[in-house]
N, C-alpha and C positions, 0 to 999 in steps of 0.2 A: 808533910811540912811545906808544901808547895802552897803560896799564894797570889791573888789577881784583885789589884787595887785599879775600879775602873771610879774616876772624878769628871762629872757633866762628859762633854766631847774630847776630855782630854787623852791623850793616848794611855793603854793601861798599861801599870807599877804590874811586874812580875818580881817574883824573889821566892827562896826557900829557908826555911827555919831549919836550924839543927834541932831536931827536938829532941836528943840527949842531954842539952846544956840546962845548966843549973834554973833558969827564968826563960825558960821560951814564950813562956805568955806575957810579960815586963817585955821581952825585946819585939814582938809583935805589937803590942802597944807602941812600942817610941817608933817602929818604922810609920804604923799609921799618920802617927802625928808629923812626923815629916813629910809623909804625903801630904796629907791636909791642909797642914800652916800653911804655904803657899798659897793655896787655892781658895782659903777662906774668906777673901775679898768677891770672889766669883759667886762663891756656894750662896752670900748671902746676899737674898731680892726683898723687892720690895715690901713684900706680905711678911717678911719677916720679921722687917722693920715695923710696918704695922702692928704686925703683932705681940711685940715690946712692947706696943704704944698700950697697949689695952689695960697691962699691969703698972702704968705709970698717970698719975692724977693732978700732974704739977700743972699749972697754969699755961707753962711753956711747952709740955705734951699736949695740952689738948688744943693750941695752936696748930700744932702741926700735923693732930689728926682729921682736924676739918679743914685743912687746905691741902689739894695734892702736890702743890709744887713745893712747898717746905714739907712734904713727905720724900717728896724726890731726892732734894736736897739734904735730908735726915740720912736717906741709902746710904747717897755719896759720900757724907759727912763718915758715916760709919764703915764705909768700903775701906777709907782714908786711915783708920786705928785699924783696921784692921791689916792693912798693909804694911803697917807700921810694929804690929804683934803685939797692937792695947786690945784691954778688954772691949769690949763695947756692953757688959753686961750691967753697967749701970746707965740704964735707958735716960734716967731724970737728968744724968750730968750733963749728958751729949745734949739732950734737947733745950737745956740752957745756956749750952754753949754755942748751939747753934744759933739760935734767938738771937741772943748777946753780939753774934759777929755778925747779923742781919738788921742790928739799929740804924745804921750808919747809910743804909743802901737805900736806893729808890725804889719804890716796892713795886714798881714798874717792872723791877728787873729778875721780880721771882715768877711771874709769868714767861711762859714757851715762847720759845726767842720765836723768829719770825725764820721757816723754811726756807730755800731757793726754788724759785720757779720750774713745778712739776710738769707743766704744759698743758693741754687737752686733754682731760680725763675720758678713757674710752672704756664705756661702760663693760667691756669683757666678750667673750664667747659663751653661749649658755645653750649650744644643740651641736650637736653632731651626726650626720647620717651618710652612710653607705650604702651607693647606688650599685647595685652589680647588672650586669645582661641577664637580660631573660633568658639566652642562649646560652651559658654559662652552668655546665655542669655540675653541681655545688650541694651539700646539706645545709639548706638554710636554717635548721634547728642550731645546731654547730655553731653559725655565724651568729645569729640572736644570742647564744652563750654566750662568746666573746664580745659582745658588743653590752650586754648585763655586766660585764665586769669590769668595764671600763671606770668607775666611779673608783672600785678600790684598787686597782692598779695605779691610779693617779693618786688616793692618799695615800698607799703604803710609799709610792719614790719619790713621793714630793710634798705630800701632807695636804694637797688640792684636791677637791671632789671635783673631776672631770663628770661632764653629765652622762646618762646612758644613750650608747649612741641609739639610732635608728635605722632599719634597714628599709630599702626600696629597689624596684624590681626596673630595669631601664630597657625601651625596646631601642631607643638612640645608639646607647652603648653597642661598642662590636662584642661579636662572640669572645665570651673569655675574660672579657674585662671589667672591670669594675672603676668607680669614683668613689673619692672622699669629700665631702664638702663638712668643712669648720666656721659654723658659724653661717658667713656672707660668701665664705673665700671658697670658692671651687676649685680642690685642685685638679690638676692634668690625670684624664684619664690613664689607668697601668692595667698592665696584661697580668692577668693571673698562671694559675697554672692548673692543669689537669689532676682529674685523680689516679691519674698510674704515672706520674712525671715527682722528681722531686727538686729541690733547688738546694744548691752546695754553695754558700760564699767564697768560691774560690776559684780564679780566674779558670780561664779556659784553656791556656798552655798546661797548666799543672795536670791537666786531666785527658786531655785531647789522645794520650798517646795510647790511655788502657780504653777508653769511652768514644770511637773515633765518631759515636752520635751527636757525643755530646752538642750543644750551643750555646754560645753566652748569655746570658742575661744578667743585667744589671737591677738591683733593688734597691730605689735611694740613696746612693750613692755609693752601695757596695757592691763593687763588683765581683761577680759569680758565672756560677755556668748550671745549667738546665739539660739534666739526664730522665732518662725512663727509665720506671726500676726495674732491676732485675735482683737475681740470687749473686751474681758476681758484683753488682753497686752496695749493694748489702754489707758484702764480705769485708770490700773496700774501706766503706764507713764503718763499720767495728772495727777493722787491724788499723786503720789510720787516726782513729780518733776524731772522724772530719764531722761537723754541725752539718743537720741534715734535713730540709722544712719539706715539710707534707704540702697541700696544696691548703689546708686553714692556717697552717703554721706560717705557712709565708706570709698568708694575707692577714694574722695579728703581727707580726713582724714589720710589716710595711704601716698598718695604721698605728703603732706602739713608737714607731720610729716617727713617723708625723706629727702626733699627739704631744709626743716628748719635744721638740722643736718649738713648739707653740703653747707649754706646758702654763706660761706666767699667762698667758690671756682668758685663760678657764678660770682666774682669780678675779673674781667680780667683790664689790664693794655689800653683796650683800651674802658672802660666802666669808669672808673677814669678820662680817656682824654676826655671823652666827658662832664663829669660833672667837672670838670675843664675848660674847652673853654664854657658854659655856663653860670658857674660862676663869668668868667671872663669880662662879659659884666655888672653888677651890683656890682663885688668888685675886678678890674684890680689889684690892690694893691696887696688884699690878695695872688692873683693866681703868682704874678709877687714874692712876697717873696717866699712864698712854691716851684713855683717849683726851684731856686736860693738855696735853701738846700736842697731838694729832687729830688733824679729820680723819674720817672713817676714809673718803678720798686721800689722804696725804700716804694715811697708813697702806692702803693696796697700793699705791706707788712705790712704796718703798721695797713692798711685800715680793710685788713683780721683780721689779731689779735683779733681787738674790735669785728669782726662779729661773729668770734669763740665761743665768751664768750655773744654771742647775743646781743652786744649792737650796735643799730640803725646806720648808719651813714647818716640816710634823712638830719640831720643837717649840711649840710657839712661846711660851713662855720665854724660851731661852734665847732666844731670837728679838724679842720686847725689851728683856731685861739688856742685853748688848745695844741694843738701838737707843735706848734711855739714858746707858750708861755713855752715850756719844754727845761734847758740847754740839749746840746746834750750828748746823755748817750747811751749806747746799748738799743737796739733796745727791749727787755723786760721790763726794768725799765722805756724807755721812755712810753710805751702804755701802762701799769698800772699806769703812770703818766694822761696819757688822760684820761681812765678810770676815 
């Protein structure tokens, strides 16, 4: 009798049915709808709206299906009954209502208001490569793995195709060590670690007293301590539960942790376009309003923002339809609006 009510990002309805009572399936029905109602202002986008439009042939429908800004406004119109718990199932009424309350206005003002100042458009990061020492004891097979995976690691936590990185071999470099360079930006050389040494995120007092080898190292700004393994560090990390990086493990750990830092600049303006012309085959609607108020530039500025503050945009639809559903405002107030 146990059930899981999961609606878009919202947190999920648990509940249990008696299923001895007399209508267990009538009372699973009315709890649905009580989920629902609420939410059915959200659940409904634009291709939805569009898609009413298809079965309605009034004069004032097919206004609205050739212009996206009174398709916009059809959404909103219908978000509004619906929040209110009307039908919206008769598509011809709304769309002559909506008409009707749009005589009076300046049609000036069914056009995409005017953004706030985005600033510099900075066309993104589109390379990545890792310099290690030629003296640097390493499985470079290994490191080309994790450097291939880079593209989906970046869309599964953020919905960004980071590109694949590249590796290169540095006599400059000291032994041990490696570089990261993104893009233009080189960072600071970082020491790696051996293959019989492992790395604990965990200071060095905590360990000093069983490990009296131990020494600390720090990994982008977390600090740890740096052991050789043995049968007794082993032991250690099983009975204590403690996180424990190999010598490749630290070194995706250290590039994973960079990547993530700088995650909104791998979102280029033609990385948008391609998840926009995708999208476009499953919700023509939604892509046809968005870009109708946004440039392809406006839209990856906005897109960054949310990645900034590390929130996902794998939902892209869900993410368009919130940004849509925002009157236009500058360009900060709008994306703490998304947010």
């Amino acid at each position: 009798g146990n059930y899981q009510i999961q609606l878009l990002d919202e947190p999920a309805i648990w509940g249990q049915l008696e299923l001895s009572q007399d209508d267990a399936q009538g009372e699973l029905v009315r709890r649905l709808e009580t989920a629902l109602l609420p939410q059915l202002p959200n659940l409904l986008r634009h291709q939805d709206a569009a898609n009413l439009l298809t079965d309605c042939d009034t004069t004032a429908s097919i206004q609205i299906r050739d212009d996206p800004h009174k398709l916009h406004l059809l959404t909103l119109k219908m978000k509004e009954q619906l929040e209110k718990r009307a039908s919206v199932a008769d598509c011809a009424r709304v769309c002559e209502e909506l008409i009707s309350s749009l005589t009076t206005l300046d049609a000036t003002s069914l056009g995409p208001q005017p953004q706030g100042p985005l600033g510099e458009f900075v066309p993104g990061v589109t390379s990545v490569t890792l310099s290690i020492s030629k003296e640097w004891s390493v499985d470079l097979q290994e490191i080309h793995s994790l450097l291939d995976a880079l593209p989906m690691i970046g869309l599964v936590a953020f919905g960004v195709l980071v590109p694949r990185g590249a590796l290169a071999e540095s006599e400059s470099l000291k032994r041990g060590c490696f570089q990261l360079q993104i893009g233009v930006e080189d960072l600071e050389p970082v020491s790696g670690i051996d293959e019989n040494e492992v790395w604990l995120p965990i200071p060095l007092e905590n360990l000093i007293g069983k490990f009296p080898d131990a020494r600390a190292m720090d990994s982008v700004g977390q600090h740890g301590s740096l052991l050789k393994k043995s049968d007794q560090l082993q032991r250690e990390i099983e009975t204590q539960g403690y996180l424990a990086f190999s010598q490749l493990q630290h070194l995706g750990f250290y590039v994973g942790v960079e990547i993530r830092e700088r995650i909104a600049w791998f979102l280029t303006k033609d990385i948008v376009e391609h998840y926009l012309s995708i999208l476009a085959t499953e919700s023509p609607a939604l892509v046809q309003v968005t870009r109708s108020f946004f440039s392809i530039e406006q839209l990856t500025q906005y897109l960054r923002h949310l990645l900034k503050d590390k929130t996902s945009i794998a939902d892209m639809p869900q993410v368009l339809e919130r940004l849509l559903d925002m009157k236009a405002q500058p360009a900060e107030p709008l994306t703490s609006a998304v947010h």
